[in-house]
C-alpha positions, 0 to 999 in steps of 0.5 A: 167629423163635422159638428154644426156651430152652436153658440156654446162653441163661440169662442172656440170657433171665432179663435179658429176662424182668427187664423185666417189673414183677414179675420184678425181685428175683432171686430171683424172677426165678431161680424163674421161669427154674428153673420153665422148666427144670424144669417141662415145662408151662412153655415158654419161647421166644427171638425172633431178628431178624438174629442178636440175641435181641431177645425172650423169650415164655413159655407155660404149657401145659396137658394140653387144649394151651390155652397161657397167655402168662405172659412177653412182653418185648422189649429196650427198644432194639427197642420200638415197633417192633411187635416184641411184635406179631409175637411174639404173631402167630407164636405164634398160629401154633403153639400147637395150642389156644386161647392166653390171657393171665394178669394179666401179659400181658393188657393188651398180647395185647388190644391185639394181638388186637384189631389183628389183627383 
């Protein structure tokens, strides 16, 4: 199930989004969580199984409601288990517009899309 961000859950969500290739210097890392915070375009999101925040998937949404996926990432421990799959379904459910993927995340949303299929 997806919870909205809040500051509470920063370190959490800045160690999930530090899985991801291009999230791994901190203050990079810093940058993108400030962009969640402070930038109402931006939105970012927990997934929560049985009390553990396993994920973190985060949305640039434009003025039309199309979202872009910018962040998708699960804790390593839950891989393979078709975690990122509900994550990408659920959202769908959501997002009022059209969803899209940047360069980031555009490989695993295909590869979802096209299960889903």
């Amino acid at each position: 199930m997806f919870i909205r961000y809040k500051q509470s859950y920063k370190k959490i969500a800045m160690g999930l989004i530090s899985y991801m290739p291009k999230e791994k210097e901190i203050k990079k890392l810093q940058e993108t969580i400030d962009r969640y915070e402070t930038d109402d375009r931006y939105q970012l999101y927990l997934w929560k199984e049985d009390d553990d925040i396993i994920g973190v998937l985060g949305l640039f949404v434009d003025e039309d409601t199309t979202a872009e996926l910018c962040h998708l990432s699960v804790n390593p421990s839950y891989r393979q288990e078709g975690i990122g799959r509900k994550m990408i379904a659920a959202l769908q459910e959501i997002v009022p517009g059209e969803l899209r993927a940047n360069e980031d995340t555009i490989e695993f949303f295909e590869a979802c899309m096209q299960e889903m299929r």
